[in-house]
Legacy VTK file of the C-alpha trace (Angstrom):
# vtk DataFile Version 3.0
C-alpha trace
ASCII
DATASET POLYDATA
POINTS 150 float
-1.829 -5.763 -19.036
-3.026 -5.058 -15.480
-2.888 -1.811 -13.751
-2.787 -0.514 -10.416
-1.808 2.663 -8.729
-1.343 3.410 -5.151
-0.403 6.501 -2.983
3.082 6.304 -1.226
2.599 8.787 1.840
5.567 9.864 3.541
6.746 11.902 6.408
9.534 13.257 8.008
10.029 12.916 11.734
12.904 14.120 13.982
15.165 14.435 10.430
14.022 11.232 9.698
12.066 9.767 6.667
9.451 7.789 7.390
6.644 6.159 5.201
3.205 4.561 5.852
2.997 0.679 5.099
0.194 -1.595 5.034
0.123 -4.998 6.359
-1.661 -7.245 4.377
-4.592 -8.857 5.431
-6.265 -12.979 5.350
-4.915 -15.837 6.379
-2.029 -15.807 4.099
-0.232 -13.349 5.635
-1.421 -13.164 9.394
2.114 -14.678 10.600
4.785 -12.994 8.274
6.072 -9.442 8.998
9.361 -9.235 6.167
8.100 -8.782 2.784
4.032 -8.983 3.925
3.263 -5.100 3.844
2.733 -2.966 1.328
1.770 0.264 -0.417
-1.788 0.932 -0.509
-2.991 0.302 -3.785
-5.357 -1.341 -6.105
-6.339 -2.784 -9.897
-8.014 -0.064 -12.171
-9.665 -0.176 -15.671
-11.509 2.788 -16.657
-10.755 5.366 -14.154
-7.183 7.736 -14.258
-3.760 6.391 -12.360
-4.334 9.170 -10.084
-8.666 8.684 -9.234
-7.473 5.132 -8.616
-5.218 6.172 -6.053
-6.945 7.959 -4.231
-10.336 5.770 -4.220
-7.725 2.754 -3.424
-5.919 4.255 -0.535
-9.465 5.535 0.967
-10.652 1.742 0.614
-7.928 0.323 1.829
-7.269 3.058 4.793
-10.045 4.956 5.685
-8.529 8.268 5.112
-9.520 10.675 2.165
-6.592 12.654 1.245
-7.572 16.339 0.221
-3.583 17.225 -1.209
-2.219 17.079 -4.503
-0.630 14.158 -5.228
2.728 13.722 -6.742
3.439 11.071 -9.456
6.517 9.106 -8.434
7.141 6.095 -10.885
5.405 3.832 -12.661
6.920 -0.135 -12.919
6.114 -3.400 -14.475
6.366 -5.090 -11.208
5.573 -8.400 -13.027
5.123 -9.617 -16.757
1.155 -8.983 -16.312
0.961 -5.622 -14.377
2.065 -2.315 -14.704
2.077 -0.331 -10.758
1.937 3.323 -10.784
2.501 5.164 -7.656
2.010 8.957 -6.075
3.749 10.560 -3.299
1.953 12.537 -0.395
3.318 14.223 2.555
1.151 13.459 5.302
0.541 12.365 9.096
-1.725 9.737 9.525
-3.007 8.018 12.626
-2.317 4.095 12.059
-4.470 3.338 14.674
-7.173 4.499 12.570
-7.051 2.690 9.705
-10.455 1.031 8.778
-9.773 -1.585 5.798
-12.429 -2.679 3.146
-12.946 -6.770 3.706
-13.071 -10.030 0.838
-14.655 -13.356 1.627
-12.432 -16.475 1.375
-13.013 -20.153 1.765
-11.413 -20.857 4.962
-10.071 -23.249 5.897
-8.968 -24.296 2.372
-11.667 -26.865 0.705
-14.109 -26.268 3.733
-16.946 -25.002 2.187
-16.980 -22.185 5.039
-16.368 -18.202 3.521
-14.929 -15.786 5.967
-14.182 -12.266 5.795
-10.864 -10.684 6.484
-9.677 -7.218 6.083
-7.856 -6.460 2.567
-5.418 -4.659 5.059
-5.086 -5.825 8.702
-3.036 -3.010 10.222
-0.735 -0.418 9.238
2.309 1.426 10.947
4.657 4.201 10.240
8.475 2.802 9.135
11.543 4.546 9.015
12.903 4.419 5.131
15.574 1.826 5.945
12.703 -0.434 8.199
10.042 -0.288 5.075
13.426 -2.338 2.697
12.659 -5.046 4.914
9.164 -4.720 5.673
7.666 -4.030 1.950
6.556 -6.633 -0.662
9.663 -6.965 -2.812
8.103 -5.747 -5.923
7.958 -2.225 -4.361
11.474 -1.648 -3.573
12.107 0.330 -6.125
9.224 2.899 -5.297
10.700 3.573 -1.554
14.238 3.901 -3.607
13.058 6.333 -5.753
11.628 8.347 -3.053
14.502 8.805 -1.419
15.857 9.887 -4.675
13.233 12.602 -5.328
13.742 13.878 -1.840
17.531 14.159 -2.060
LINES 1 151
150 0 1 2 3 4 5 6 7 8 9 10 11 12 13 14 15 16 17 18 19 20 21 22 23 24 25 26 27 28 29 30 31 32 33 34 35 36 37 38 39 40 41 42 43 44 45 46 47 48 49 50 51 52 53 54 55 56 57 58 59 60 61 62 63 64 65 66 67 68 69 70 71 72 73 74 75 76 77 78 79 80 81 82 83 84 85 86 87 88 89 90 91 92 93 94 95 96 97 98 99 100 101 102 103 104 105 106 107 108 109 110 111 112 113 114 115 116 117 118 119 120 121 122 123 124 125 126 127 128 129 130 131 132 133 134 135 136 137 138 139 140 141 142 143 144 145 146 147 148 149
């Protein structure tokens, strides 16, 4: 079984709870908005849950987070990999994000690679905005958030 942990950073704004999405990046996804963003995260083999998380999130981001992270949940989010995710109260500029890239053929069977960012942007969304927003597979991750900070 696959694994893969990610950091779920959160904040709360004007009373509000808010969390920090990813969109994700190629061709794929450049025209979808519902269901194309995600948690930042990332496969793992020998490393901890946690080491992954962080080195994941700084890939995929940019930003090195210095806090303690929380463990939230971990989920088989299909019948090959097991997701494992952390909490972290933080601010983060989303204008700053600076992704790590992948080569794909592009256009399909063109013989041309190009390089895309893993992540193309990423935005702040208010709890109830990040249902519609996140990959469907991670539902239950902003759920149990707002569970834990009940």
């Amino acid at each position: 079984m696959k694994k893969s942990a990610g950091i779920l950073v959160y904040r709360k704004k004007e009373g509000k709870l808010e969390v920090f999405l990813e969109h994700m990046g190629g061709p794929y996804w450049a025209k979808k908005d519902e269901g194309a963003w995600s948690i930042p995260k990332g496969e793992y083999i020998e490393e901890s849950a946690k080491d992954a998380a962080l080195r994941e999130f700084q890939e995929e981001t940019g930003f090195q987070l210095n806090q303690e992270l929380t463990f939230l949940k971990t989920v088989k989010i299909s019948s090959t990999k097991l997701l494992t995710i952390f909490i972290a109260e933080e601010d983060l500029d989303p204008e700053k994000i600076v992704s790590n890239t992948f080569e794909l053929e592009w256009p399909p069977k063109s013989g041309l690679l190009k390089t895309f960012p893993e992540m193309d942007k990423a935005d702040w969304f208010t709890i109830e905005e990040a249902f519609q927003k996140v990959v469907k597979n991670q539902v239950v991750f902003l759920q149990t958030l707002e569970e834990v900070l009940r």
